[in-house]
C-alpha positions in Angstrom: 0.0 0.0 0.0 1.6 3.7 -1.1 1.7 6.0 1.2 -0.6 8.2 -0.7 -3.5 5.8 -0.1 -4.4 6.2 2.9 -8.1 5.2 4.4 -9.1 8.7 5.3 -8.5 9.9 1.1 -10.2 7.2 -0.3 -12.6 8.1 2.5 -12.7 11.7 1.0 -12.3 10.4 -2.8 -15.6 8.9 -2.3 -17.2 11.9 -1.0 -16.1 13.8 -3.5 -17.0 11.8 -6.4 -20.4 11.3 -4.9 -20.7 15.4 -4.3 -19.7 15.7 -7.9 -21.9 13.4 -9.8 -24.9 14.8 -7.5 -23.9 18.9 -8.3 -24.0 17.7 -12.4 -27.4 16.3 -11.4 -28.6 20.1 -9.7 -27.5 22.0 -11.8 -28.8 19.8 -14.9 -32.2 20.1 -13.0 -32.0 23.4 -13.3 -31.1 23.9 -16.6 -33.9 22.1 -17.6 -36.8 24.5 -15.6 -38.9 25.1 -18.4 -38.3 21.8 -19.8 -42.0 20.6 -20.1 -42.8 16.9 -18.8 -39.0 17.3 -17.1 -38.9 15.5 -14.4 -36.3 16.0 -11.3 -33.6 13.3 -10.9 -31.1 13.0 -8.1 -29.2 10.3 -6.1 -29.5 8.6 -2.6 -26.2 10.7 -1.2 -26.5 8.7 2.1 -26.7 5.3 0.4 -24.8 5.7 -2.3 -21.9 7.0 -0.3 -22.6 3.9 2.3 -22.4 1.5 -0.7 -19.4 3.1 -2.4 -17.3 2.5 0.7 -18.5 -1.4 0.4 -17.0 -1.6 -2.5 -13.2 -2.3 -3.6 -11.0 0.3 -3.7 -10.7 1.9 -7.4 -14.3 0.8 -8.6 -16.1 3.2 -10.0 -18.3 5.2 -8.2 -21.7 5.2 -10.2 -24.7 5.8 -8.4 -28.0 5.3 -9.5 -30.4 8.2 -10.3 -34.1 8.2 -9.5 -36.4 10.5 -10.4 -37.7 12.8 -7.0 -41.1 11.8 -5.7 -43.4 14.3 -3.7 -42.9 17.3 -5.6 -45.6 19.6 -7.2 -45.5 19.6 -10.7 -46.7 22.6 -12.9 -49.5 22.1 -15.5 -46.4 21.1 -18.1 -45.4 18.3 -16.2 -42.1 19.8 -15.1 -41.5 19.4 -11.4 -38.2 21.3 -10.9 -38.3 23.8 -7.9 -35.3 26.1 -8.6 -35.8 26.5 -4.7 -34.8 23.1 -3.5 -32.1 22.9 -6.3 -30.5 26.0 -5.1 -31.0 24.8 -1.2 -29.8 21.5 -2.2 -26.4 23.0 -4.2 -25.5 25.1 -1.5 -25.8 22.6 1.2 -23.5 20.7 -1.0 -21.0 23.3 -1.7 -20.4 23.4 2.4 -19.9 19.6 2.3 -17.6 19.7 -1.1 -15.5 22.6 1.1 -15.2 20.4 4.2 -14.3 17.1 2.5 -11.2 19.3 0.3 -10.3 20.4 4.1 -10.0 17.0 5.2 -7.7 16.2 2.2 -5.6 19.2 3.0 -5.0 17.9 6.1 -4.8 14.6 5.5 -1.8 15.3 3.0 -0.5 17.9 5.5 0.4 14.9 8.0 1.9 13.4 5.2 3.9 16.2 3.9 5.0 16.0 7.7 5.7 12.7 7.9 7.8 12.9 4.9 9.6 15.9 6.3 10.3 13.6 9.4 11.7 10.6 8.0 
């Protein structure tokens, strides 16, 4: 095992893979407001992240999308709320920040245990 793969990055790898599959999802949601019959996808972050840590190390993170139940839809079918999107993208902006701190400090105590040795 290198050095450079450590439990806590792959940790942190997965997050962020996760956290970047699920912004493209937002924003495509978004784009596609005044898309009639459109209907609002997104992914199980919870699950998905809990399943891509059963998995072997360098598979793939693909999660599966499902369309969002319980939302109002508008007399075109579309059932985007830019609202919940823009909630939802946010919230997820604060977790993308804290998981790239955790890799800065992850790599800082290796920088410092290279400096060490």
């Amino acid at each position: 095992m290198s050095f450079m793969n450590t439990s806590q990055l792959a940790l942190v790898e997965n997050f962020l893979d996760l956290a970047t599959k699920r912004q493209s999802l937002l924003a495509s949601n978004i784009a596609n407001v005044d898309t009639p019959g459109y209907r609002t996808q997104d992914i199980d972050f919870h699950g998905e992240f809990a399943r891509a840590l059963n998995q072997p190390p360098d598979t793939p993170t693909l999660p599966m999308v499902r369309q969002v139940s319980g939302l109002l839809s508008r007399p075109d079918g579309n059932n985007v709320s830019v609202d919940r999107e823009g909630l939802l993208l946010a919230e997820l902006q604060l977790k993308y920040q804290a998981a790239i701190q955790a890799m800065r400090a992850e790599f800082s105590l290796i920088r410092s245990a290279v400096n060490e040795t």
